[in-house]
RODO-2510 file (C-alpha; in nm, 4 decimals, decimal comma):
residues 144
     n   res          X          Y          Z
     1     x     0,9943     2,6419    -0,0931
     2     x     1,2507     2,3861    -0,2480
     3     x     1,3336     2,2453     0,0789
     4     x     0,9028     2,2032     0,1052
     5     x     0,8752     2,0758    -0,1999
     6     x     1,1975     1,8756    -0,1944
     7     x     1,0499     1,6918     0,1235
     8     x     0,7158     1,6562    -0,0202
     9     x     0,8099     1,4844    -0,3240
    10     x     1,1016     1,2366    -0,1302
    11     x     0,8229     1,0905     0,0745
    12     x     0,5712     1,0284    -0,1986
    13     x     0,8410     0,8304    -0,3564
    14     x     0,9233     0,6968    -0,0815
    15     x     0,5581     0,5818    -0,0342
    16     x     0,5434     0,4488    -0,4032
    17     x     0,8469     0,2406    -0,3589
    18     x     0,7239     0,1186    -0,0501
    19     x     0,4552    -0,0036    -0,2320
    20     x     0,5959    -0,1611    -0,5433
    21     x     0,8241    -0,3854    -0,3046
    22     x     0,5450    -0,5113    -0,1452
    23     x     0,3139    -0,5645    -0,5032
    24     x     0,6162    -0,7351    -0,6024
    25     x     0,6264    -0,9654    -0,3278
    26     x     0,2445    -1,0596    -0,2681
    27     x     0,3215    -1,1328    -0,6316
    28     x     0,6320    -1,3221    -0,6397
    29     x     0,4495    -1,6340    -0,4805
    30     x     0,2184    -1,6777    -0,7355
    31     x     0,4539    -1,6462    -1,0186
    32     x     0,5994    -1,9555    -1,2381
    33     x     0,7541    -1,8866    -1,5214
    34     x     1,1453    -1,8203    -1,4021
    35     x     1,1891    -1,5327    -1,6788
    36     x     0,8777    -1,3295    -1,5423
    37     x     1,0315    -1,4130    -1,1874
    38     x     1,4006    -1,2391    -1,2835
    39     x     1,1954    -0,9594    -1,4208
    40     x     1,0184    -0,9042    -1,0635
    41     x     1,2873    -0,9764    -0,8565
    42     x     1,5022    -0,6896    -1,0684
    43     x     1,2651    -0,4118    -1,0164
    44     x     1,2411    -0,5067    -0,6876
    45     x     1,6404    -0,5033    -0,6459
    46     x     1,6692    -0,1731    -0,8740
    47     x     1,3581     0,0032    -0,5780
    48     x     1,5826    -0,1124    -0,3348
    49     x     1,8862     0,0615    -0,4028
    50     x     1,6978     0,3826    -0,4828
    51     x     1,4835     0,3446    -0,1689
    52     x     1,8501     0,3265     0,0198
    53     x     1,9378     0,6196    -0,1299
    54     x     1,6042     0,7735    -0,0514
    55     x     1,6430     0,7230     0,3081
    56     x     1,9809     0,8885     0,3221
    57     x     1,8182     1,2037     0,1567
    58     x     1,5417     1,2186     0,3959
    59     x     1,7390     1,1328     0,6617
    60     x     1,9698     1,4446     0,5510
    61     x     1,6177     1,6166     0,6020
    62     x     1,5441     1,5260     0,9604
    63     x     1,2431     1,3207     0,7889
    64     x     1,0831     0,9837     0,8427
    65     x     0,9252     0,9518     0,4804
    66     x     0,6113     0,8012     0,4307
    67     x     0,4164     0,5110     0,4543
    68     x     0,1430     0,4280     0,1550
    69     x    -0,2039     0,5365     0,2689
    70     x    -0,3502     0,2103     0,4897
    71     x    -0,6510     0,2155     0,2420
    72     x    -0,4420     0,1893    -0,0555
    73     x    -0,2027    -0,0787     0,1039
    74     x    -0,4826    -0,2777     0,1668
    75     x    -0,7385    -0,2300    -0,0898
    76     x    -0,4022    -0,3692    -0,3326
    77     x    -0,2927    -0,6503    -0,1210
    78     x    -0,6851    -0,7757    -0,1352
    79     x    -0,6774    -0,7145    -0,4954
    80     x    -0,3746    -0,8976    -0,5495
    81     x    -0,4373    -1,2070    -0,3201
    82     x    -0,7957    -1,2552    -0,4077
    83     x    -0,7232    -1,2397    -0,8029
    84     x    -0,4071    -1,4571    -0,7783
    85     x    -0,5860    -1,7105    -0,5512
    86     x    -0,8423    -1,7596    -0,7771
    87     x    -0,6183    -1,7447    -1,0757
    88     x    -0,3166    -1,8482    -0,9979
    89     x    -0,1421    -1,7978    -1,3554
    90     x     0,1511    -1,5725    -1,5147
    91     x    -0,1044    -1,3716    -1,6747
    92     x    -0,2377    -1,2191    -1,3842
    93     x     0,0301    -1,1269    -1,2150
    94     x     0,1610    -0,9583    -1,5105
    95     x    -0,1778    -0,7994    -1,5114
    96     x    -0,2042    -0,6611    -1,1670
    97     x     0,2008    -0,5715    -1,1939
    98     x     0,1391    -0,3771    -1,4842
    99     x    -0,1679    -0,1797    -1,3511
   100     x     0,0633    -0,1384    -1,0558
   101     x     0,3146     0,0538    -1,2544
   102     x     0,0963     0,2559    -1,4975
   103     x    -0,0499     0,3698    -1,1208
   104     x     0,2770     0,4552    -1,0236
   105     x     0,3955     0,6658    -1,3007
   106     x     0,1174     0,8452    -1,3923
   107     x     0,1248     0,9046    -0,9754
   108     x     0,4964     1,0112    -0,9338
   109     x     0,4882     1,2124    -1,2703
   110     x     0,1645     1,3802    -1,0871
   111     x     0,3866     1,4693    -0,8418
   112     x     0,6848     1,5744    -1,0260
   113     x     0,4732     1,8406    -1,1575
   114     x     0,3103     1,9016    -0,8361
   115     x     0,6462     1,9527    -0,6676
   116     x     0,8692     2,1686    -0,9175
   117     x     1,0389     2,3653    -0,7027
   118     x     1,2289     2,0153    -0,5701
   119     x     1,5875     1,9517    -0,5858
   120     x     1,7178     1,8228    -0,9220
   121     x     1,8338     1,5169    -0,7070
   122     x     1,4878     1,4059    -0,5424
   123     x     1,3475     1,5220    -0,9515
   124     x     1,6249     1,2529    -1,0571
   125     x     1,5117     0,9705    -0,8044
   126     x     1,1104     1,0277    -0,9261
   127     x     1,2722     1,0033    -1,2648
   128     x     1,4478     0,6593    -1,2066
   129     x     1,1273     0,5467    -1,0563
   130     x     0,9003     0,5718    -1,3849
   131     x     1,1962     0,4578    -1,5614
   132     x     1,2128     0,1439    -1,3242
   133     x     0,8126     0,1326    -1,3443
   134     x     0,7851     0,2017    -1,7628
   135     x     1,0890    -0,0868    -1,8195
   136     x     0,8649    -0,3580    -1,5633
   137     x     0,5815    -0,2733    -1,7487
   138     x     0,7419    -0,3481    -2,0970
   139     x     0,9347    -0,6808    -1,9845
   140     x     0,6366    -0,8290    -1,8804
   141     x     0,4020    -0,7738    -2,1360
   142     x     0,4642    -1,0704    -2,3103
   143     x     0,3005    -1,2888    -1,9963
   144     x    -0,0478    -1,0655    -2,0156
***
C-alpha cells in the first residue's frame, strides 16, 4: 500500500509541475514588468529542481510519471493565450497565475490526503509544491 500510494501521489505531482512550467511559460511572454518576471521565472526554477528530484524517485520506482490530462493542458493553454492576447497586461497574468496555483494546491493537498499511506519523502515534495504554489501566489498579488 505505501509503495501504491507512494507512486500514485509522485505522478500527480509530477503532472502538476508539469503543468505549472508550462502556465509559467505561455505566461512569461506576455509579462512586462521585470519584478513580476523574476517572480515567474523563480517558481519556475524552484519546480524544476523538485521535478529533477521527482524523476529520480520515480525512476527509483520503475515509473514514467505522468503527463497532465490533454483536456486540462489544453483547455489552460486556450485560457491563457486567448485572455493574454486580448489583454495583454501584468494584471492578467497575475490573474490566470494565481488561479493556476490556488488549482494546484487545493489539487495536490487533495491528494496528499488521498494518498496517506505515501512515503514521508514524496509527502515532503507535495509539501514543497504548495509551498512553491502559496509563495507565487502571494508575490504576485500586488500586479492583480
Amino acid at each position: 500500500m505505501i509503495e501504491n500510494d507512494t507512486i500514485r501521489l509522485l505522478r500527480e505531482c509530477d503532472a502538476g509541475i508539469k503543468m505549472g512550467i508550462s502556465s509559467i511559460d505561455d505566461s512569461l511572454k506576455y509579462v512586462q514588468n521585470s519584478e513580476l518576471r523574476e517572480y515567474l521565472e523563480k517558481s519556475k526554477r524552484d519546480n524544476e529542481e523538485i521535478q529533477q528530484e521527482l524523476q529520480e524517485l520515480l525512476h527509483d520506482y520503475h515509473d514514467d510519471g505522468k503527463e497532465p490530462p490533454a483536456m486540462a493542458k489544453g483547455m489552460s493553454w486556450i485560457k491563457t493565450n486567448v485572455k493574454l492576447a486580448v489583454n495583454e497586461s501584468d494584471d492578467a497574468v497575475a490573474e490566470l497565475i494565481t488561479d493556476g496555483c490556488n488549482m494546484g494546491v487545493k489539487s495536490l493537498a487533495r491528494y496528499l490526503n488521498q494518498y496517506k499511506a505515501a512515503d514521508e519523502k514524496s509527502k515532503g515534495i507535495a509539501e514543497k509544491l504548495i509551498s512553491i504554489e502559496e509563495r507565487l501566489a502571494v508575490d504576485i498579488r500586488k500586479f492583480l
